[in-house]
KEVEX-381798 format. One record per residue (C-alpha): residue number from 1; residue in three letters; z, x, y. Coordinates in nm, 4 decimals, decimal comma, m for minus. Each point is the difference from the previous one (the first is absolute). Example, Ala and Ser with C-alpha at 12.3 -4.5 7.8 and 13.67 -1.06 7.14 Angstrom:
% KEVEX-381798
1; ALA; 0,7800; 1,2300; m0,4500
2; SER; m0,0660; 0,1370; 0,3440
% end
This chain:
% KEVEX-381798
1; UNK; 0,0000; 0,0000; 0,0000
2; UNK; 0,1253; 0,2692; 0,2482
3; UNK; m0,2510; 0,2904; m0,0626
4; UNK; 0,1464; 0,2028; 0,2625
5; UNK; 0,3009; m0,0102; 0,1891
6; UNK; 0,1993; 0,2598; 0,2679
7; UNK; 0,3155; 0,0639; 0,2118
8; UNK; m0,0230; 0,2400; 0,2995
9; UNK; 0,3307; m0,0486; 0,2415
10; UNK; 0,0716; m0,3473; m0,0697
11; UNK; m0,4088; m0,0604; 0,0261
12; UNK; m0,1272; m0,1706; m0,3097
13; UNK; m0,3959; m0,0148; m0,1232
14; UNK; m0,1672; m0,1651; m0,2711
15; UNK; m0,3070; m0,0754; m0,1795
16; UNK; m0,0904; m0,2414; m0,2546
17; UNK; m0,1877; 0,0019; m0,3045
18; UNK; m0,2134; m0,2958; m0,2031
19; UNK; 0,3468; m0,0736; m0,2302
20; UNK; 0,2474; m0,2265; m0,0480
21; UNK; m0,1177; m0,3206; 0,1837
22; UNK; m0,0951; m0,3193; m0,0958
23; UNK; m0,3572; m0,0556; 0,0623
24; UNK; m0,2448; m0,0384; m0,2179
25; UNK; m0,3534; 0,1557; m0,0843
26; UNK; m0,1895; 0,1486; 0,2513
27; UNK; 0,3114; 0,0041; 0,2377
28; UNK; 0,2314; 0,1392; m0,2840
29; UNK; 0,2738; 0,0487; 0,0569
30; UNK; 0,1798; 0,1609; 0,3078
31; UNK; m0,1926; m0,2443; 0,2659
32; UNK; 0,0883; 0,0086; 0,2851
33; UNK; m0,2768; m0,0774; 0,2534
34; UNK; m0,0186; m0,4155; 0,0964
35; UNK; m0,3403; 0,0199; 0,1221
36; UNK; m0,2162; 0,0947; m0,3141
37; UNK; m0,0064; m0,2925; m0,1905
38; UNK; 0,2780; 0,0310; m0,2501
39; UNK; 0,2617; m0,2915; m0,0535
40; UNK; 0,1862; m0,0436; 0,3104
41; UNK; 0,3661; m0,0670; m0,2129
42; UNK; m0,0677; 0,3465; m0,1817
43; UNK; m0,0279; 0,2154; 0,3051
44; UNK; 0,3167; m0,1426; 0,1816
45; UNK; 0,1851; 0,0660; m0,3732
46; UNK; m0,1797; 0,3388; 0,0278
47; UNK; 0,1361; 0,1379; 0,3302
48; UNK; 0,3236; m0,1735; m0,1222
49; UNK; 0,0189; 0,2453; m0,3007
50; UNK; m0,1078; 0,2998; 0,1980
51; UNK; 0,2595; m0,0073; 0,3124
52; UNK; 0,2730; m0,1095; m0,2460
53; UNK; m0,0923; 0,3283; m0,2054
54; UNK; 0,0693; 0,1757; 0,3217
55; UNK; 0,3233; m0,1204; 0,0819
56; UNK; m0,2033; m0,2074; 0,2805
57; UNK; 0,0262; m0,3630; 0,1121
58; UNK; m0,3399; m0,1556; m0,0261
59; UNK; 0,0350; m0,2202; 0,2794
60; UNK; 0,0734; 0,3136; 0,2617
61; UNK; m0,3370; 0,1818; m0,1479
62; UNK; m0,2377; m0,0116; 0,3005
63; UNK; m0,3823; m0,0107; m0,1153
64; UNK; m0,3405; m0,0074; 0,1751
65; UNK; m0,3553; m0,1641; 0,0301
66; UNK; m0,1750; 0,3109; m0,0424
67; UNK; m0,3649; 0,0190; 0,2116
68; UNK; m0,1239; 0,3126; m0,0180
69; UNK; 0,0875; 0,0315; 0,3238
70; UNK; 0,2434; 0,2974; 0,2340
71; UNK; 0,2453; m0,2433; 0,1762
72; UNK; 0,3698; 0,0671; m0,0663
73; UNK; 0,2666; m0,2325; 0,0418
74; UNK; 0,3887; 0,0585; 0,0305
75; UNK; 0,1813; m0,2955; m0,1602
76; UNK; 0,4271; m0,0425; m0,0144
77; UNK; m0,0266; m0,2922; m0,2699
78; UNK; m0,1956; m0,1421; m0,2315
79; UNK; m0,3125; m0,2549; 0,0898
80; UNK; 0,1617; m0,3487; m0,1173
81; UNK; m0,1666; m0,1993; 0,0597
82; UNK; m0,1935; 0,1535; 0,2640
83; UNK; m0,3584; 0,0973; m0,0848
84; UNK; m0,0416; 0,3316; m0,1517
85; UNK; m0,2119; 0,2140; 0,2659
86; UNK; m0,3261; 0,1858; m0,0641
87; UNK; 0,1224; 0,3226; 0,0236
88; UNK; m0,0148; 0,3363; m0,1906
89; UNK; 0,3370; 0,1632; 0,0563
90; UNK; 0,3261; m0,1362; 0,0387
91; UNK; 0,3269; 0,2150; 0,1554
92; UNK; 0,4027; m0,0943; 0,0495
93; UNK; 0,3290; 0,1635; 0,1051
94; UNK; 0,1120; m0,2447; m0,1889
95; UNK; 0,2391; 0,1191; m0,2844
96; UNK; m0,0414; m0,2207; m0,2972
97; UNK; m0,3086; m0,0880; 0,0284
98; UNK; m0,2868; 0,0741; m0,1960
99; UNK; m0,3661; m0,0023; 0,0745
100; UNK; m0,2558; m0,0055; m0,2610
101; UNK; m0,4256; 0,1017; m0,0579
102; UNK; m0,1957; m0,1405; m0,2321
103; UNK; m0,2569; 0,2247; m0,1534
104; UNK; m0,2595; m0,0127; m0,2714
105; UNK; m0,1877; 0,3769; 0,0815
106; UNK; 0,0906; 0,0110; 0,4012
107; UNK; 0,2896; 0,2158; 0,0383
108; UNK; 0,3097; m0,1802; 0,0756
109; UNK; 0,1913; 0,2640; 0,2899
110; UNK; 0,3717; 0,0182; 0,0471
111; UNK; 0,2084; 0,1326; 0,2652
112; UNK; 0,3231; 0,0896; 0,0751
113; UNK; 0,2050; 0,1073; 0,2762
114; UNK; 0,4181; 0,0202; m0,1449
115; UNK; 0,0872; 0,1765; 0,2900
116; UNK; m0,1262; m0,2692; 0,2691
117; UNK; 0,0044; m0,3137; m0,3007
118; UNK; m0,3637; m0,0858; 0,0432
119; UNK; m0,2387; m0,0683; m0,2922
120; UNK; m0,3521; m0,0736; m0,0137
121; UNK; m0,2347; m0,1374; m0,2809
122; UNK; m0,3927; m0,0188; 0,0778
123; UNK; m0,2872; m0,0423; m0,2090
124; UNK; m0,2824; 0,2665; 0,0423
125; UNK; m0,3299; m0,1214; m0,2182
126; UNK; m0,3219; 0,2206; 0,1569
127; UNK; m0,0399; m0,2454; 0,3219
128; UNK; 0,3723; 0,0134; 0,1111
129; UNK; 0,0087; 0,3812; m0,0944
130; UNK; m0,2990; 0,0453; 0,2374
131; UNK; 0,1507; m0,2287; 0,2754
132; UNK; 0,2949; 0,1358; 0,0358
133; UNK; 0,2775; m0,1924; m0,2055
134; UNK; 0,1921; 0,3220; m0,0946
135; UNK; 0,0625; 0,1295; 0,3698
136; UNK; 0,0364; m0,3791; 0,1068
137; UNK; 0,3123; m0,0351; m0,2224
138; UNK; 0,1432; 0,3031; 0,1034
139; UNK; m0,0377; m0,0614; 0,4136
140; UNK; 0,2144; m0,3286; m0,1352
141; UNK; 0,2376; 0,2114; m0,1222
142; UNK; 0,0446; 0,2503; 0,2655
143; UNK; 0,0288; m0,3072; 0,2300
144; UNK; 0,3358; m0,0709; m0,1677
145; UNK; 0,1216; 0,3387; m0,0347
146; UNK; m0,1643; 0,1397; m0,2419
147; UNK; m0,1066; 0,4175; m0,0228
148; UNK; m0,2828; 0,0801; m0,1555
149; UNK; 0,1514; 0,3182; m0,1301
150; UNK; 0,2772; m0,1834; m0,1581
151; UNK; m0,2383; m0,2541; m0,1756
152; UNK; m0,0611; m0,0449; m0,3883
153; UNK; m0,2470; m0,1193; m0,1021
154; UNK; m0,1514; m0,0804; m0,3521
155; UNK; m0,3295; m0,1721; m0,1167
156; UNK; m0,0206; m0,1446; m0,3551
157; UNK; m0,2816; m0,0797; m0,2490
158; UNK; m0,3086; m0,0266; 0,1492
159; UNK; m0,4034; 0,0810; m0,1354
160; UNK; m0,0452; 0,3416; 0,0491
161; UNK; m0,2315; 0,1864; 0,1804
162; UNK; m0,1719; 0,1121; m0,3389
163; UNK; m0,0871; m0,3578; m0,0577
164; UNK; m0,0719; m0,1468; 0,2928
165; UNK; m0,3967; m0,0439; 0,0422
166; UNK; m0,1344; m0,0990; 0,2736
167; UNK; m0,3339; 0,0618; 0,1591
168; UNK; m0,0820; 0,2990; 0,1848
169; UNK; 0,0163; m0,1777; 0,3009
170; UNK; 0,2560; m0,1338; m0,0065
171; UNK; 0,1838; 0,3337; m0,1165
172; UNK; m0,1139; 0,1680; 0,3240
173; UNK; 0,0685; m0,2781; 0,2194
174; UNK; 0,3835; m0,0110; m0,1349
175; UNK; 0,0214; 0,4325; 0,0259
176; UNK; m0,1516; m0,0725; 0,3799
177; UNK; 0,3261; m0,1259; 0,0073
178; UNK; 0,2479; 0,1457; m0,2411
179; UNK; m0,1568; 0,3248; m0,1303
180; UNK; 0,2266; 0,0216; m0,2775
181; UNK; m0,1086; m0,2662; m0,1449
182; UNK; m0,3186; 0,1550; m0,1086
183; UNK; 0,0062; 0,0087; m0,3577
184; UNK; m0,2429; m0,0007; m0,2971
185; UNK; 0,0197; m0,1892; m0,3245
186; UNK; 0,0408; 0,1369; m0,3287
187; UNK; m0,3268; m0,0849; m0,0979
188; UNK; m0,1451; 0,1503; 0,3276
189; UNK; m0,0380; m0,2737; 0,2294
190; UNK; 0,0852; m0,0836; 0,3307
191; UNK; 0,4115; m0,1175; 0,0516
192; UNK; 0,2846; m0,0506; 0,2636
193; UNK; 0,3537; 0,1157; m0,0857
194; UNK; 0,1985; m0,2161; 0,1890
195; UNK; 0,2950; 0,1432; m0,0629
196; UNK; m0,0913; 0,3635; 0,0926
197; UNK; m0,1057; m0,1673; 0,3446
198; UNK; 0,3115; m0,1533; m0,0064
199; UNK; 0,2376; 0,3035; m0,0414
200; UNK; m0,2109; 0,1680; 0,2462
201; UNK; 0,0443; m0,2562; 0,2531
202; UNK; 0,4187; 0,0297; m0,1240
203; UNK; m0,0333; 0,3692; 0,0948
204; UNK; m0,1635; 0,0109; 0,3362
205; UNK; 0,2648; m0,2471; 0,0776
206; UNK; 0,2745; 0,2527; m0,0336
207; UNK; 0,0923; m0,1827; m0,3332
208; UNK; 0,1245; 0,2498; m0,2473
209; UNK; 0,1806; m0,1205; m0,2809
210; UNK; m0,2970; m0,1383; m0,2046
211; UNK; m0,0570; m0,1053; m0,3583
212; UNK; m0,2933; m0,1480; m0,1465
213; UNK; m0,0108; m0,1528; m0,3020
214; UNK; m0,1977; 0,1313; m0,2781
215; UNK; m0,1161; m0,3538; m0,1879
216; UNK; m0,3636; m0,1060; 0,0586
217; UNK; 0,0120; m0,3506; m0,0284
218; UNK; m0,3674; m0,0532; m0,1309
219; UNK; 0,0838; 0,2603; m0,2724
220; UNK; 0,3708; m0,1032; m0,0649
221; UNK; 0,0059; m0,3321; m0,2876
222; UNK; 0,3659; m0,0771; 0,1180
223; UNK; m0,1209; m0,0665; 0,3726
224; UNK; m0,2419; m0,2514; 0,1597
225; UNK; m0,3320; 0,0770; 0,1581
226; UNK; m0,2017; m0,2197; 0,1862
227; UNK; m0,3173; 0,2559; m0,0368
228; UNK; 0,0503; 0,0329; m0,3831
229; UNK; 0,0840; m0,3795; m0,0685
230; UNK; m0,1231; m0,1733; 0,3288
231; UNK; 0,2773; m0,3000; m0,1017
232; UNK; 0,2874; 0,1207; m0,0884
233; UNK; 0,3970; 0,0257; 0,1949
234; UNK; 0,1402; 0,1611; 0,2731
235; UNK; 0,2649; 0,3392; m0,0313
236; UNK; 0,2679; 0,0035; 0,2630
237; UNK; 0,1524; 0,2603; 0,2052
238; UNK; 0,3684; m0,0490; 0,1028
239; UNK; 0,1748; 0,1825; 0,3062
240; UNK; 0,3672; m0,0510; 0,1125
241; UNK; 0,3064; 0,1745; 0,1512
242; UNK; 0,3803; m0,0798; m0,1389
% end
C-alpha cells in the first residue's frame, strides 16, 4: 500500500503503490484518483485505507483537480464542501495537515520546510514541468517562510526518462525549456525525463536536499501508468508536518 515512506525533522513523505485497495480490474487496487472512471464508493474507501495506514485522518487530507497547469495555491483546511480548485501545487503552515498528488507517470513533488513548517505537494507531468510548477510551489513556500536551502524535497515513481517517447519535436521544444530533460529512449528514440528537469529546476532553486525515486512507473507492475495502460488508477503523494 505504502511503497515508500520518510521522516526528516518531524517532516513526513510518502508514496503509494497499486496494493491493498479495493478496486477492481483495471483500477486494481490502491485507487485513488475520483476522476478516471472507477467506482466512486471504492476510491473514498481507498484514500480511507491509505491515510489511516499513515496514522492520518482522511477527512484533514487536502487533494487537488490537477490541470496541467503552474498555479499554486496555499490552503489552511480542507475544501468541504467548497469546490476543489484547478491548480497544480498546493502549500500550508499548517501542522497536521496533509496535502496529496495524484500520479500515474507525472512525478508527484514534495516539499518540506521543518524549520519554517511549510509543505508543498505539486504535480509536474511534461506541460507543468515546462511551465513552471516546480519554482511556482516553492515562491509559495518562501512566501510563508520557507528557505530554499532548508527545503526537502522528494519525487516518487514516475516514467522515466528511458521510456518516455515522444517526438523529436516535441523533445526539443521541452529542452528549449528544461535542458535536462533531454533524454533518449532505450530503444533510441526521442524522450523527456521529467524528472531530471525537475531536480534541475530543485537545484537552481537553491534546493539541496533531493531524492528521486528510482521506480519507473511504466516499467514497475506494482504501480499505475496511464501511458502503459491508458485506464488504469491514480498513485498518491502525501506531505505533512507533526
Amino acid at each position: 500500500m505504502i511503497g515508500r515512506r520518510e521522516s526528516v525533522s518531524g517532516a513526513h513523505f510518502a508514496f503509494t503503490d497499486r496494493w491493498g485497495g479495493v478496486s477492481a480490474a483495471p483500477y486494481e487496487e490502491l485507487n485513488l484518483g475520483g476522476a478516471v472512471g472507477d467506482d466512486p464508493g471504492a476510491v473514498r474507501a481507498n484514500r480511507e485505507l491509505a491515510a489511516e495506514s499513515l496514522g492520518l485522518d482522511p477527512a484533514r487530507v487536502v487533494w487537488m483537480n490537477q490541470v496541467h497547469g503552474a498555479d499554486a495555491v496555499v490552503v489552511d483546511e480542507p475544501w468541504g464542501g467548497n469546490p476543489v480548485p484547478e491548480v497544480d501545487a498546493i502549500v500550508t503552515a499548517r501542522r497536521g495537515l496533509a496535502l496529496a498528488v495524484l500520479t500515474a507517470d507525472c512525478v508527484p513533488v514534495l516539499l518540506a520546510d521543518p524549520v519554517a513548517g511549510v509543505v508543498a505537494a505539486a504535480h509536474a507531468g511534461r506541460p507543468g514541468m515546462i511551465a513552471g510548477i516546480v519554482p511556482a510551489a516553492v515562491r509559495a513556500m518562501t512566501g510563508l517562510g520557507a528557505d530554499p536551502a532548508r527545503i526537502v524535497a522528494r519525487t516518487g515513481p514516475a516514467v522515466c526518462g528511458r521510456c518516455y517517447e515522444v517526438p523529436e519535436a516535441m523533445r526539443d521544444e521541452v529542452a528549449a525549456v528544461e535542458p535536462a530533460a533531454h533524454a533518449g529512449t532505450s530503444w533510441g528514440t526521442p524522450a523527456v525525463d521529467v524528472g531530471a528537469g525537475v531536480h534541475a529546476q530543485l537545484e537552481r532553486l537553491g534546493v539541496r536536499d533531493r531524492e528521486q525515486s528510482s521506480v519507473c512507473t511504466l516499467e514497475s507492475a506494482d504501480h499505475f501508468s496511464y501511458r502503459r495502460d491508458r485506464t488504469t488508477g491514480r498513485l498518491a503523494g502525501y506531505v505533512w508536518l507533526d
